[in-house]
N, C-alpha and C positions, 0 to 999 in steps of 0.2 A: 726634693728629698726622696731618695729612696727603700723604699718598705723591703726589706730581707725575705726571698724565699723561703720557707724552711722544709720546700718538699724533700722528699728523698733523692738521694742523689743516685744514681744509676751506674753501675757498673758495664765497662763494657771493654773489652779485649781492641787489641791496635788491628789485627788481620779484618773482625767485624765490622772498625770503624772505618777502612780503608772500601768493603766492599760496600758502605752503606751511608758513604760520607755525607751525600745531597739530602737524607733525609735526615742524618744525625743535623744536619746542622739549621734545618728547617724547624725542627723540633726546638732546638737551643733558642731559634728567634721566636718561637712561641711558648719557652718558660723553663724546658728540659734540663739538666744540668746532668754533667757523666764526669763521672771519675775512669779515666782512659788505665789501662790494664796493659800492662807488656811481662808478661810471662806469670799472671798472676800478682805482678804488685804496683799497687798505684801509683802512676810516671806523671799524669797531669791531670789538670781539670777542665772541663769544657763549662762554661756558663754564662747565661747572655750579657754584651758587652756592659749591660747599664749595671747589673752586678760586680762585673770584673774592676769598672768605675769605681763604684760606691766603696769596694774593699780599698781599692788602691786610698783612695779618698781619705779614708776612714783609717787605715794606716800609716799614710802623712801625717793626718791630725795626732796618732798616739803617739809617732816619733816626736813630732813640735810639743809635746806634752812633757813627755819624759825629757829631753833636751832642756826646756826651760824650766822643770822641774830640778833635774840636777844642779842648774847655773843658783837656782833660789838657793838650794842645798849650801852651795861653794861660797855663795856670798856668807849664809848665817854662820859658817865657822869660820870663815875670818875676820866677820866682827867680833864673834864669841873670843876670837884667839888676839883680838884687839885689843880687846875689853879688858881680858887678863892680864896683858902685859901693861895695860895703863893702870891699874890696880897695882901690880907690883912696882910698878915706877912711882908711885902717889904711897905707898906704903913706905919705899926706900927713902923716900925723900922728905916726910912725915918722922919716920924716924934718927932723925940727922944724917941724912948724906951717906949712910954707910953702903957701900957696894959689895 
């Protein structure tokens, strides 16, 4: 299991990251996280692998969520849409055969 960060995440420009990459990324293996800057707006994220994991991770799981969430959905209205049509067939038929 892993425990979420929730330090700040660090801003830092593509030209800085480029002249300081061996330490940007020594940092990340010991905790760092940067939000990477190309001309003033945030293009990407840097943060240590078991993080980039755990999101991924943890994103699978809320798609497999909502996906079997929707199918539950789809089933209960077409039982719902079942139901009614056997009530009105049992009503029809209840009251003499009329169509």
């Amino acid at each position: 299991m892993y425990i979420y960060n929730l330090s700040p995440i660090e801003n830092i420009n593509t030209d800085w990251l480029r002249r300081h990459l061996r330490l940007v990324l020594e940092e990340v293996n010991h905790g760092a996280r940067y939000a990477i800057l190309r001309r003033g707006r945030p293009v990407a994220g840097l943060v240590p692998i078991t993080e980039a994991r755990a999101l991924f991770e943890a994103t699978r799981a809320d798609r497999k969520y909502r996906d079997m969430h929707a199918e539950l959905k789809r089933r209960d209205e077409d039982r719902l849409r079942q139901a009614v049509a056997d009530m009105g067939q049992a009503e029809r038929t209840s009251y003499g055969g009329a169509t």
